[in-house]
C-alpha positions in Angstrom: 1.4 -35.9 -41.9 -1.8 -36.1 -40.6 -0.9 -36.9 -37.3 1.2 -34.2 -36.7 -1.5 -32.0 -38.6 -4.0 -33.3 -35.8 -1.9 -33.1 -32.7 -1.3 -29.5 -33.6 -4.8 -28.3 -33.9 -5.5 -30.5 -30.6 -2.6 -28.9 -28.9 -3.5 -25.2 -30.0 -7.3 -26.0 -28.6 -6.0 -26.6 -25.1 -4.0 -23.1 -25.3 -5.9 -20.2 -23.3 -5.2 -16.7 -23.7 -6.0 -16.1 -20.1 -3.3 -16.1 -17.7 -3.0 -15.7 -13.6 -0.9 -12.1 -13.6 0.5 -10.9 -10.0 -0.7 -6.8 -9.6 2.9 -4.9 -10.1 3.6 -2.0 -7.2 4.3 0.8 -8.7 8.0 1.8 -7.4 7.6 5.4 -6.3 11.4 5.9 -5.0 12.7 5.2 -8.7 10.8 8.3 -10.1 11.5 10.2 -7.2 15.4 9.9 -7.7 14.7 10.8 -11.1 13.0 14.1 -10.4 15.2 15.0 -8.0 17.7 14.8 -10.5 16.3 16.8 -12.6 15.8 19.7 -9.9 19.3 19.9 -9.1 20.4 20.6 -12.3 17.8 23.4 -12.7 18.9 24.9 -9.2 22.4 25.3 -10.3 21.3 27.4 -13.4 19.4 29.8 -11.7 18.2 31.1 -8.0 14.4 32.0 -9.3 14.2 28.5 -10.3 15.4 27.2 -7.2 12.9 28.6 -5.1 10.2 27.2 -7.2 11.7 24.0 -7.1 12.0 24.0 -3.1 8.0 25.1 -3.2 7.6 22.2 -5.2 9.3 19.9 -3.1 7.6 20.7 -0.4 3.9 20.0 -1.5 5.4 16.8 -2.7 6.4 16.1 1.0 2.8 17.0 2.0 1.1 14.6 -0.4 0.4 11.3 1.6 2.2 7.7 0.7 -0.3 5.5 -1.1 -0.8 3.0 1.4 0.0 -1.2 0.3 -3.1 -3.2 -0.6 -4.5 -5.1 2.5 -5.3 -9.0 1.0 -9.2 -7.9 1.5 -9.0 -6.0 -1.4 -6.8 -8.0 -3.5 -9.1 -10.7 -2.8 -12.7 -9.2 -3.4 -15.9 -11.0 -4.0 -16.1 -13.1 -7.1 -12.6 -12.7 -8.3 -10.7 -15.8 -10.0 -7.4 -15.9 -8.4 -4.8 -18.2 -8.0 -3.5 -18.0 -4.5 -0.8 -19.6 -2.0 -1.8 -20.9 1.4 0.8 -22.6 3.4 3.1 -23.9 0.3 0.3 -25.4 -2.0 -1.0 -23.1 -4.8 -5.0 -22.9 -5.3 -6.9 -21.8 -8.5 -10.0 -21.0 -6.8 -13.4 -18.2 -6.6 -13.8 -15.8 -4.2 -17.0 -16.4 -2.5 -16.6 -13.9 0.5 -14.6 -12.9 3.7 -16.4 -13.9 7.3 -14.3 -12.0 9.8 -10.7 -13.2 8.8 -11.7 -15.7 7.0 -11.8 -16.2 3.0 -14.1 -18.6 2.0 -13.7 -19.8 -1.4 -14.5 -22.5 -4.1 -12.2 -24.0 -6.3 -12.6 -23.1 -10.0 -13.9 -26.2 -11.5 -15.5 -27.2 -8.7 -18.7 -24.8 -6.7 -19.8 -27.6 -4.5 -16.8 -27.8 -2.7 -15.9 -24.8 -0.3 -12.8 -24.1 1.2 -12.0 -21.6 4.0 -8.4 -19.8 5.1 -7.0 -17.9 7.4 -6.0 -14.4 6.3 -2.6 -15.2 7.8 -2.7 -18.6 5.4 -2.3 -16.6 2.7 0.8 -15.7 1.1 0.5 -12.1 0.2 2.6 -11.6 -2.3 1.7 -15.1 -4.7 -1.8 -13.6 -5.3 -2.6 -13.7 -9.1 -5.4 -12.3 -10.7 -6.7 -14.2 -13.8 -6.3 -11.8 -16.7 -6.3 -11.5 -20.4 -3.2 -11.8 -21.9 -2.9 -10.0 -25.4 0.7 -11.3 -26.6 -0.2 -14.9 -26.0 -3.7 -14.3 -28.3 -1.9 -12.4 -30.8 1.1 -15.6 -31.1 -2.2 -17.9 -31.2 -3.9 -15.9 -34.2 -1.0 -15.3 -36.5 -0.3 -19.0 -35.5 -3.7 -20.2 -36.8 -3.5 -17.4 -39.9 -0.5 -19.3 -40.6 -1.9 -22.7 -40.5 -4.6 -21.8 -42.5 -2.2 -20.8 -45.4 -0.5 -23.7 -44.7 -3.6 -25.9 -45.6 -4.7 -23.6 -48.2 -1.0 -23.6 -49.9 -1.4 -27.5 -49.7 -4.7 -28.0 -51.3 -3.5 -26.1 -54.1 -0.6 -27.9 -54.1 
């Protein structure tokens, strides 16, 4: 019993509640489709509407496409990422760009410096190191339980 009690509290220790989280695009088309949607139905009920709704459409036309997020600024100074360069994955530091350039360090390790080529890295394998709040919720009502566990057996 012990054992098992001990390995548990040993493995829970090595659990972090930060995780390396990819940045989601927003999908633009998708809500687009849906609003579009929505117009037609409103032009078919009545002409007043549909002129506002073509008014509308057309400012939406005017407003510019946001444009995708060069690696730069993904990769800004000091940021713990974990990134791809040609096939191998790296958990490093951001230190800073020099020209095209991104010279890093690796996380548990700021004597050693490494350097890549923009071009290097893969683009879309960057991941930001983020708190996650499901995996520190499961942790706490795991240790909550484990205290009533101990608890329940002392009284026991």
């Amino acid at each position: 019993m012990r054992k098992n009690f001990y390995f548990i509290i040993i493995s829970f220790s090595l659990v972090s509640c930060y995780t390396y989280q990819a940045k989601k695009q927003v999908d633009t088309t998708a809500d687009n489709k849906q609003e579009s949607k929505k117009r037609q139905t409103l032009v078919n009920n009545t002409a007043v509407k549909a002129e506002n709704l073509k008014a509308e459409s057309q400012n939406m036309k005017l407003q510019p496409v946001s444009a995708p997020v060069s690696i730069q600024e993904k990769l800004a100074s000091n940021k713990n990422v974990k990134i791809e360069v040609d096939g191998k994955s790296y958990k490093v530091i951001v230190d800073r760009w020099e020209s095209d350039s991104l010279v890093v360090h690796p996380v548990h390790n700021s004597k050693k410096v490494l350097k890549f080529h923009k071009n290097q890295i893969n683009a879309e394998k960057i991941a930001e190191k983020r708190f996650s709040q499901p995996i520190a919720d499961i942790i706490t009502v795991v240790a909550y339980a484990g205290i009533g566990v101990a608890i329940w057996a002392l009284v026991k």
